[in-house]
C-alpha positions, 0 to 999 in steps of 0.5 A: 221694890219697883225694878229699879233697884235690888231690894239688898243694895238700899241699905249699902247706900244707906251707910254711904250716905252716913260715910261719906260726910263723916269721912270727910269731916275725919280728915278736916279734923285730921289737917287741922290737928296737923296743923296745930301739931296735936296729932293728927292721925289719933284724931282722925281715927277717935272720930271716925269711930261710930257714936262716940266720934260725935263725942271725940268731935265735940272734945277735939273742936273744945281742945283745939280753940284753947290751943293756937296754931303753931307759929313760926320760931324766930330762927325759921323766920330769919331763915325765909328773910334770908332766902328771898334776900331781904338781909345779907349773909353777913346779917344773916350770921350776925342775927343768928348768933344773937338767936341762939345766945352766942 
């Protein structure tokens, strides 16, 4: 080498180059997973894993377009109108038994 760095330290740097994005794209794929309530924390490690996290990547990004993210249930919406006082308590009670079938 010419001096500016240790001949054993290339190849270290060599594998954080590689790392480091794909850590990163580890945890994407972990918040989006979360998100979707697919498990996040199995999806993060089956990428993380070398070569075949190139291959659980491409299944998670395929299974994941079938799937929407979760949405609000009636009951959780009716709680925040509830909240930030858009209907009275006396609404309020009166919708959630309508929700729950009572």
């Amino acid at each position: 080498m010419n001096g500016y760095m240790h001949p054993y330290a290339f190849p270290f740097f060599g594998m954080l180059i590689w790392w480091i994005p794909w850590l990163i794209l580890a945890y994407l794929v972990y918040q989006d997973a979360e998100k979707r309530g697919m498990n996040g924390l199995l999806w993060f490690i089956l990428v993380i894993i070398p070569m075949l996290g190139i291959l659980f990547l491409i299944i998670y990004i395929v299974l994941r377009e079938s799937k929407p993210a979760r949405e609000k249930t009636p009951l959780e919406i009716l709680k925040e109108r509830y909240a930030r006082g858009e209907i009275s308590e006396e609404e309020y009670r009166r919708m959630k038994e309508e929700l729950e079938g009572g």
